[in-house]
Biopython code that builds the backbone (N, CA, C, O; Angstrom):
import numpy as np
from Bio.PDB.StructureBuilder import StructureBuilder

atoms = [
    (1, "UNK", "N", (1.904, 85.888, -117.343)),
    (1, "UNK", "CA", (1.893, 85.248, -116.047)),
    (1, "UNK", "C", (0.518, 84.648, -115.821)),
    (1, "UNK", "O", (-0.548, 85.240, -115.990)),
    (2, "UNK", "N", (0.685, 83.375, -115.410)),
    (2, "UNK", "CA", (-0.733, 82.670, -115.560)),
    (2, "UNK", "C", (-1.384, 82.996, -113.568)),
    (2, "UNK", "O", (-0.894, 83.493, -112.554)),
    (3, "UNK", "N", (-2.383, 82.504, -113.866)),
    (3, "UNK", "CA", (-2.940, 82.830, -112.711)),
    (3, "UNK", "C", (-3.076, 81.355, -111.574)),
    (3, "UNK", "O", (-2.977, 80.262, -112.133)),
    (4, "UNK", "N", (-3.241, 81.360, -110.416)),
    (4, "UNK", "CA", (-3.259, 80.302, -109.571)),
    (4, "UNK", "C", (-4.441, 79.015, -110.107)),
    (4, "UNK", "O", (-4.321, 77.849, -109.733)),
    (5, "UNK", "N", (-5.192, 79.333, -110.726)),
    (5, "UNK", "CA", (-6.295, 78.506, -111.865)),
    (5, "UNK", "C", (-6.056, 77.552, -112.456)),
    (5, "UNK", "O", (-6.667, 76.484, -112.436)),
    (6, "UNK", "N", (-4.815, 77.944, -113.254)),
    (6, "UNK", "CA", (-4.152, 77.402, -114.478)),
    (6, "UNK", "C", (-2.450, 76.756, -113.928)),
    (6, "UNK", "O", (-1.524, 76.481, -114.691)),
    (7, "UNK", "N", (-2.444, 76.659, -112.619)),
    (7, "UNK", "CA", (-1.013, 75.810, -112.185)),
    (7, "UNK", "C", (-1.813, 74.403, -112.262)),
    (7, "UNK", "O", (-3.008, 74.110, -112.228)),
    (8, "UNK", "N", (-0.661, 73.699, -112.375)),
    (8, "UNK", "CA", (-0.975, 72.478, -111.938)),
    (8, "UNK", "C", (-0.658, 72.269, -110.742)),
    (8, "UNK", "O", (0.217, 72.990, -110.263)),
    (9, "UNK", "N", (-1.382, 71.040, -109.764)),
    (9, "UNK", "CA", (-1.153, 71.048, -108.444)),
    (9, "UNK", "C", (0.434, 70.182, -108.064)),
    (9, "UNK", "O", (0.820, 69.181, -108.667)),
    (10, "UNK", "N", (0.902, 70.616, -107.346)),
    (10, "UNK", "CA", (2.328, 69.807, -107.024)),
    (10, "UNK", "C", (2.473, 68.677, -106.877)),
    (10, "UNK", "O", (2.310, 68.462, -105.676)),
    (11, "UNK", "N", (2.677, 67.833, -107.359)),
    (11, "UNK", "CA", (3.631, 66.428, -107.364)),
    (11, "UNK", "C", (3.529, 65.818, -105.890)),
    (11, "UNK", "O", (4.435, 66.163, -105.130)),
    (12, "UNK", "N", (2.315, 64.751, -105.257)),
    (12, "UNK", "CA", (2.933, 64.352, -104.127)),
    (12, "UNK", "C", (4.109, 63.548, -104.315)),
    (12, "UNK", "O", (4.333, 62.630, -105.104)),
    (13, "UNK", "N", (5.076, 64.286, -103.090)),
    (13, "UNK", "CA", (6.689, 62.979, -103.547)),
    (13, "UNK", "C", (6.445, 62.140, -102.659)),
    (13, "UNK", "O", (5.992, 62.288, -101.524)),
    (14, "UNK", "N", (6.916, 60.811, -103.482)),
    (14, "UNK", "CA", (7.206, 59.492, -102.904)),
    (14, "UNK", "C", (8.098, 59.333, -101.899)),
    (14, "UNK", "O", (8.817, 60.329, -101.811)),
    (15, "UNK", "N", (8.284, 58.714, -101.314)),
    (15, "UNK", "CA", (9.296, 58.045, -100.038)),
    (15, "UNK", "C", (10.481, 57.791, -101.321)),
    (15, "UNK", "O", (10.292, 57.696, -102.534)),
    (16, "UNK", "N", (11.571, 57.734, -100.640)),
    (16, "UNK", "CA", (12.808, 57.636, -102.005)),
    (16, "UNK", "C", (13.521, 56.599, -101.198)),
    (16, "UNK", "O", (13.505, 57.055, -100.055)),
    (17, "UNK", "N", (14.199, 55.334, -101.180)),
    (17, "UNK", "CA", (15.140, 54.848, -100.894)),
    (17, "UNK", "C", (16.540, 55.119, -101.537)),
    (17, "UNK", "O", (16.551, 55.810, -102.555)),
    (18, "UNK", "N", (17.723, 54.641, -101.041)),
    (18, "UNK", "CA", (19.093, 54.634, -101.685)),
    (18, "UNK", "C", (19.362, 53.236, -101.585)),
    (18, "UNK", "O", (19.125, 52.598, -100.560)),
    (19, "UNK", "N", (19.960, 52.634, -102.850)),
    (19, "UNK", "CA", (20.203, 51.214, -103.057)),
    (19, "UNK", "C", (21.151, 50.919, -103.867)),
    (19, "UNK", "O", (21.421, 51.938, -104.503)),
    (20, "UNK", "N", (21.755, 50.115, -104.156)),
    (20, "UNK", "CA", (22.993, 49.936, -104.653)),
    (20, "UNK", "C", (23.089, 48.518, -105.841)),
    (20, "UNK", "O", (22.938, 47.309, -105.664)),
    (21, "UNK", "N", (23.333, 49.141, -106.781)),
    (21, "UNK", "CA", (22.808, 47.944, -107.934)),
    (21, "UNK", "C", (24.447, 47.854, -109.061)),
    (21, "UNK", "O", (25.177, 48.777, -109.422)),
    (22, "UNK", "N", (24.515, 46.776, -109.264)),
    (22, "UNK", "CA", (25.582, 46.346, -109.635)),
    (22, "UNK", "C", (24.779, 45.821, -111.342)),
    (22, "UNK", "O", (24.122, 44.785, -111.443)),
    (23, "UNK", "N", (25.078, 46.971, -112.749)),
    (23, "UNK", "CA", (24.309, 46.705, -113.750)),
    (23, "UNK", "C", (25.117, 46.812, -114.228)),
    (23, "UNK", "O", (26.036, 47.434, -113.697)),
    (24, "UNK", "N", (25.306, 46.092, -115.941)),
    (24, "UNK", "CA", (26.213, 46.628, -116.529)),
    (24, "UNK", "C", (26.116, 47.894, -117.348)),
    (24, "UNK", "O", (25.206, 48.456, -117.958)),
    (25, "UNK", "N", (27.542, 48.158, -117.107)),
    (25, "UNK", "CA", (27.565, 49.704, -118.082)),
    (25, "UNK", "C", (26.450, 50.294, -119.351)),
    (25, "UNK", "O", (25.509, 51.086, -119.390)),
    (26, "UNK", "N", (27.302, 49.240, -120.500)),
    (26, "UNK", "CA", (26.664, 49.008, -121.328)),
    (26, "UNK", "C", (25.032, 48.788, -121.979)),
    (26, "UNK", "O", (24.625, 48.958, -123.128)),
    (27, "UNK", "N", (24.337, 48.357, -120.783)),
    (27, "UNK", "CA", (22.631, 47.801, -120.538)),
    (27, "UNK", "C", (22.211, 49.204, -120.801)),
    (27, "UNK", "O", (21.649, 49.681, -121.787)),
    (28, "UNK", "N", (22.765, 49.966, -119.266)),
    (28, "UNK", "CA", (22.630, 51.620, -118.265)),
    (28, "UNK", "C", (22.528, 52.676, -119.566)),
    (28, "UNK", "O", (21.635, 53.454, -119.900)),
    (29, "UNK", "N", (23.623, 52.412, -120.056)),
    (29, "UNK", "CA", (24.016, 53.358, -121.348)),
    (29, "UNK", "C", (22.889, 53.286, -122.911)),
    (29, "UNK", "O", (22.455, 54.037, -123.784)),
    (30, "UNK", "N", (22.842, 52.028, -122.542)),
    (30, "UNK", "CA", (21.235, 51.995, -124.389)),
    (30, "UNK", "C", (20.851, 52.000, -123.713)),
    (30, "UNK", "O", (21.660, 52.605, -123.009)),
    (31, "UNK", "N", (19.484, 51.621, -122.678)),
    (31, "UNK", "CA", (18.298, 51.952, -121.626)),
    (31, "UNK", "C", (18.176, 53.812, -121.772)),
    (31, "UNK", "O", (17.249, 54.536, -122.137)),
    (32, "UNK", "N", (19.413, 54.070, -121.353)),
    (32, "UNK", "CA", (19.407, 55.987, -121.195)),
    (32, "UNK", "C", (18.737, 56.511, -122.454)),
    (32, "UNK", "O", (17.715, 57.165, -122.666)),
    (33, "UNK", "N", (20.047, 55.783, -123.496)),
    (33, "UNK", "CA", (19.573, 56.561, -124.700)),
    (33, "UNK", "C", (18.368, 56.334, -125.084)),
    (33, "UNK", "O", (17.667, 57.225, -125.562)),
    (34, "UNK", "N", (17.914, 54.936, -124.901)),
    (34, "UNK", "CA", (16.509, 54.620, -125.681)),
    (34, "UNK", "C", (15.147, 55.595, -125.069)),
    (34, "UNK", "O", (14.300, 56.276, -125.647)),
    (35, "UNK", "N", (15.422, 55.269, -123.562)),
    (35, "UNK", "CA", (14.377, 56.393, -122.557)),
    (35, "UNK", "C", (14.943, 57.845, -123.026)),
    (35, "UNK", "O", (14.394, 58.574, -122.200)),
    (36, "UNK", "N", (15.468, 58.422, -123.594)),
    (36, "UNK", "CA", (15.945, 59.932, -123.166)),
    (36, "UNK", "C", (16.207, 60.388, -122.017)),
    (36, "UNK", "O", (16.097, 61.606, -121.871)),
    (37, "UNK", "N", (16.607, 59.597, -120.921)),
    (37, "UNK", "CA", (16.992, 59.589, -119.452)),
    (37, "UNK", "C", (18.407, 60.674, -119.481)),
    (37, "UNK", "O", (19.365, 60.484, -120.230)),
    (38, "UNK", "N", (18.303, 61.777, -118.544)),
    (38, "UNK", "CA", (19.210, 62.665, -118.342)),
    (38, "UNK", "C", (20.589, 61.857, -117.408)),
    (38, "UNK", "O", (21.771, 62.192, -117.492)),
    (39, "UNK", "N", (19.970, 60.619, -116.449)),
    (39, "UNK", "CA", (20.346, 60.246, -115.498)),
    (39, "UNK", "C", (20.574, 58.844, -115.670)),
    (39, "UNK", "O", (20.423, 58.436, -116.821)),
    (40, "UNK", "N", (20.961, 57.862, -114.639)),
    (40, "UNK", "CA", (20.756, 56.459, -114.272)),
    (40, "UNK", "C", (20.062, 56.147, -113.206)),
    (40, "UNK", "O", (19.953, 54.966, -112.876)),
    (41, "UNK", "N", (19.451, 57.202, -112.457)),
    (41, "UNK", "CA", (18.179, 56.904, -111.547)),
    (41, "UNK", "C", (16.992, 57.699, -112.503)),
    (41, "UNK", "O", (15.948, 57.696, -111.850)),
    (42, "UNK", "N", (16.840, 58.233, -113.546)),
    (42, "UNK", "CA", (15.549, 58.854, -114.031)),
    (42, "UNK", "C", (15.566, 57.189, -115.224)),
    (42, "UNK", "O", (14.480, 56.661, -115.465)),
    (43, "UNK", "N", (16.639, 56.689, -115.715)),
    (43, "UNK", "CA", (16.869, 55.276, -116.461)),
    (43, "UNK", "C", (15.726, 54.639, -116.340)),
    (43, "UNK", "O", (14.702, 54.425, -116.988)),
    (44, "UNK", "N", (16.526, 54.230, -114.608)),
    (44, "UNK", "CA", (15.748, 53.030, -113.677)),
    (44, "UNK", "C", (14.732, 53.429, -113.187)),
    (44, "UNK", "O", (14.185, 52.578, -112.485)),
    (45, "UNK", "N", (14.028, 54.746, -113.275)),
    (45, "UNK", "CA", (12.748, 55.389, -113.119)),
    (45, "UNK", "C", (11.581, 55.056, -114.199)),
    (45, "UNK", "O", (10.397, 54.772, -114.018)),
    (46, "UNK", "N", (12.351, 55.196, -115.399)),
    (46, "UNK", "CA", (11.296, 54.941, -116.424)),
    (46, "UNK", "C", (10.969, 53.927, -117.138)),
    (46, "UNK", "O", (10.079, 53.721, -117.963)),
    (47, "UNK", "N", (11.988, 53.195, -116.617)),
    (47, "UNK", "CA", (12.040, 50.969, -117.280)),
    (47, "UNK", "C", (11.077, 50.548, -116.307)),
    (47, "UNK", "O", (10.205, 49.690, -116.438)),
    (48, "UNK", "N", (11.438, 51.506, -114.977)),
    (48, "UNK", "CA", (10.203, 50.765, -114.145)),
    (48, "UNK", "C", (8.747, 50.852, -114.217)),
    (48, "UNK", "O", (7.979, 49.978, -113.816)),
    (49, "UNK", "N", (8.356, 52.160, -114.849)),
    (49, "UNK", "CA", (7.170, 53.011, -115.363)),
    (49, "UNK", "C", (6.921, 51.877, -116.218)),
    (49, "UNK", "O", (6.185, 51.062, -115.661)),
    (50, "UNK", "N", (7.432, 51.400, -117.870)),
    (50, "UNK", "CA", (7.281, 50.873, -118.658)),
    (50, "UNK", "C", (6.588, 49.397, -118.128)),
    (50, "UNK", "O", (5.523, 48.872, -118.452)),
    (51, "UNK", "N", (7.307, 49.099, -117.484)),
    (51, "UNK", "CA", (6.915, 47.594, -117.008)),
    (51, "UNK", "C", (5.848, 47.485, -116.371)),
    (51, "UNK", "O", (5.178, 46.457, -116.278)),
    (52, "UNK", "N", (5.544, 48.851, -115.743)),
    (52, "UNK", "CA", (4.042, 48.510, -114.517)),
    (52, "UNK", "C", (3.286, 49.028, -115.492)),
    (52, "UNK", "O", (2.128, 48.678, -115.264)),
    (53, "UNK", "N", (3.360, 49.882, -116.760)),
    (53, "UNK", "CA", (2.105, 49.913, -117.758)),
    (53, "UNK", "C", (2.214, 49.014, -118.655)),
    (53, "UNK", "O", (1.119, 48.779, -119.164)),
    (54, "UNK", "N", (3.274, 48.243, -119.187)),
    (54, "UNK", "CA", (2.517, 47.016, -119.661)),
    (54, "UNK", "C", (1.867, 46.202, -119.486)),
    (54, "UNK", "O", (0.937, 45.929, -120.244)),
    (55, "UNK", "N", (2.252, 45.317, -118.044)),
    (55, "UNK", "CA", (1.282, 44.881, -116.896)),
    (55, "UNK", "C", (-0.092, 45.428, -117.230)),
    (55, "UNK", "O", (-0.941, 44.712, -117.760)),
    (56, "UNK", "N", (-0.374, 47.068, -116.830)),
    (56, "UNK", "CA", (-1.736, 47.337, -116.896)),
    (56, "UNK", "C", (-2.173, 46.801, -118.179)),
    (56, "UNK", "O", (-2.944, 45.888, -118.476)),
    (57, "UNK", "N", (-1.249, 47.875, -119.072)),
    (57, "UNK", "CA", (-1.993, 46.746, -120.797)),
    (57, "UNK", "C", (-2.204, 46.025, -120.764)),
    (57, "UNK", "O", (-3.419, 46.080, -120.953)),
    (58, "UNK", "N", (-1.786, 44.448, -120.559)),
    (58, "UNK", "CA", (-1.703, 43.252, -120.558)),
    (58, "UNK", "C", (-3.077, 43.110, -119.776)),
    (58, "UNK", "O", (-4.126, 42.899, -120.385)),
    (59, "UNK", "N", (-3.027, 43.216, -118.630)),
    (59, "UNK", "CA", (-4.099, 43.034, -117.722)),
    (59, "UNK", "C", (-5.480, 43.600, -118.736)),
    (59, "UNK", "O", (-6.343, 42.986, -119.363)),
    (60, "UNK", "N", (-5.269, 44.681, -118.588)),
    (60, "UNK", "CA", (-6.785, 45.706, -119.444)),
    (60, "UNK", "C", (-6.946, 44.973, -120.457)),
    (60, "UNK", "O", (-8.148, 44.712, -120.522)),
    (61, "UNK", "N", (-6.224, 44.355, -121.532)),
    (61, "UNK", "CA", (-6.504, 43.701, -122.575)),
    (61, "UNK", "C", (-7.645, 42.316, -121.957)),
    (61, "UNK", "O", (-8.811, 42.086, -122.279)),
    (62, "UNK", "N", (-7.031, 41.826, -121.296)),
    (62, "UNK", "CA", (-7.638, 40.488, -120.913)),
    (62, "UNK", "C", (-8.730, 41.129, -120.409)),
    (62, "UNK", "O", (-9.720, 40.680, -120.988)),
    (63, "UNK", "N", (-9.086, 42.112, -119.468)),
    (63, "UNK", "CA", (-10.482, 41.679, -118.985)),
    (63, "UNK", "C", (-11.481, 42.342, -119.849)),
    (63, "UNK", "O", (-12.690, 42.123, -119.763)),
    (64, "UNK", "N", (-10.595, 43.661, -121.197)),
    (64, "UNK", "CA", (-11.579, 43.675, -121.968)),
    (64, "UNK", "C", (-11.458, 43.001, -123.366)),
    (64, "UNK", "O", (-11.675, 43.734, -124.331)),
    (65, "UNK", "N", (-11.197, 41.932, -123.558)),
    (65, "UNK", "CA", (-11.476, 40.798, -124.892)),
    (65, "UNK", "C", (-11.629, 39.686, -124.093)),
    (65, "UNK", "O", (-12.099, 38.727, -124.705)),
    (66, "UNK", "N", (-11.342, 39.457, -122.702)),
    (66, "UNK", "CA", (-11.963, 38.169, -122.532)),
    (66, "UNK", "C", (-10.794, 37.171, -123.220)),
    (66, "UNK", "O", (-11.145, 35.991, -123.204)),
    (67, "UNK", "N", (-9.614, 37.389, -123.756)),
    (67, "UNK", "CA", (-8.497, 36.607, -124.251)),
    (67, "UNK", "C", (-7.265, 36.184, -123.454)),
    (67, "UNK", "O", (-6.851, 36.963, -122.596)),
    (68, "UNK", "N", (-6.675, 35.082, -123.648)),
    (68, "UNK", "CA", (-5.155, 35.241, -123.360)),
    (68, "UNK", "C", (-4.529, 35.343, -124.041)),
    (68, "UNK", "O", (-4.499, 34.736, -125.112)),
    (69, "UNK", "N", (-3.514, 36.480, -123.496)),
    (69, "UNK", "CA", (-2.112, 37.035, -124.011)),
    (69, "UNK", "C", (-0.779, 36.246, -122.921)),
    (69, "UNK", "O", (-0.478, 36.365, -121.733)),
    (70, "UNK", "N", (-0.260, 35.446, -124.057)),
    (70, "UNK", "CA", (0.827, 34.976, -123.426)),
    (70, "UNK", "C", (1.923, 36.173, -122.413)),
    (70, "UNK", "O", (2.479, 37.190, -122.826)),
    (71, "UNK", "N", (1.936, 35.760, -121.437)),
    (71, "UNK", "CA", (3.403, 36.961, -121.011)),
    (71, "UNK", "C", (4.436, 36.766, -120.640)),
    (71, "UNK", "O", (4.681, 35.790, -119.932)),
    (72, "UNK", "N", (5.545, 37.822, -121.086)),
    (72, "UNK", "CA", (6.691, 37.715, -121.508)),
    (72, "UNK", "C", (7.579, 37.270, -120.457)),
    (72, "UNK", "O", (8.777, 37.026, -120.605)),
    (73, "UNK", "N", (6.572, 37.133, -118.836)),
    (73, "UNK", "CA", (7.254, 36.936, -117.694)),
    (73, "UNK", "C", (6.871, 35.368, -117.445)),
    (73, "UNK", "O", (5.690, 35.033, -117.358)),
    (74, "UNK", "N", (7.984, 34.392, -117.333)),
    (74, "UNK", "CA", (7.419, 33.094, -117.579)),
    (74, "UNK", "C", (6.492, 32.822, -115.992)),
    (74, "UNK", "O", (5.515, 32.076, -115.940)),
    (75, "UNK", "N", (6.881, 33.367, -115.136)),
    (75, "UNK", "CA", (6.266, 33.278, -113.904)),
    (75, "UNK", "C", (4.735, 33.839, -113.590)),
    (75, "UNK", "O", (4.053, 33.785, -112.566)),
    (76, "UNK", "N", (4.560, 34.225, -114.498)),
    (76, "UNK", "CA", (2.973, 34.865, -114.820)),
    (76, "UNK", "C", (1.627, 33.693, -115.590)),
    (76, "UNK", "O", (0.497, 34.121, -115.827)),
]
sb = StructureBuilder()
sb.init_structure("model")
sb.init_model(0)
sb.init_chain("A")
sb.init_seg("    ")
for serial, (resi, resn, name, xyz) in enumerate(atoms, 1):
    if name == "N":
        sb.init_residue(resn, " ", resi, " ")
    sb.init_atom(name, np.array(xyz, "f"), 0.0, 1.0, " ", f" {name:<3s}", serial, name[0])
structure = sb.get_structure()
């Protein structure tokens, strides 16, 4: 039994909305498997994770090489 030292501190939770998304099956189903997602909200939890740390990559790259990296978002 570890001591109060060695917990980690609790998780502040986020505000959660409920929303309603019309995806296909098929997408839901490889996304799961590829993430190891138990769920289809832990899915759409961790595609979203992925995307805001590539961003950071992307970003961090540029301001440390001083380069452009084309991105994959044409609106960028």
């Amino acid at each position: 039994m570890g001591n109060a030292a060695s917990r980690k501190p609790a998780a502040r939770r986020e505000e959660r909305i409920s929303r309603t998304y019309r995806l296909p099956l098929s997408k839901l189903r490889a996304a799961k498997r590829a993430l190891g997602a138990a769920t289809a909200t832990e899915t759409i939890e961790r595609a979203l994770e992925l995307a805001v740390f590539q961003r950071e990559l992307v970003d961090g790259t540029r301001a440390m090489l001083g380069i452009e990296i084309a991105s994959p978002d044409p609106k960028r």
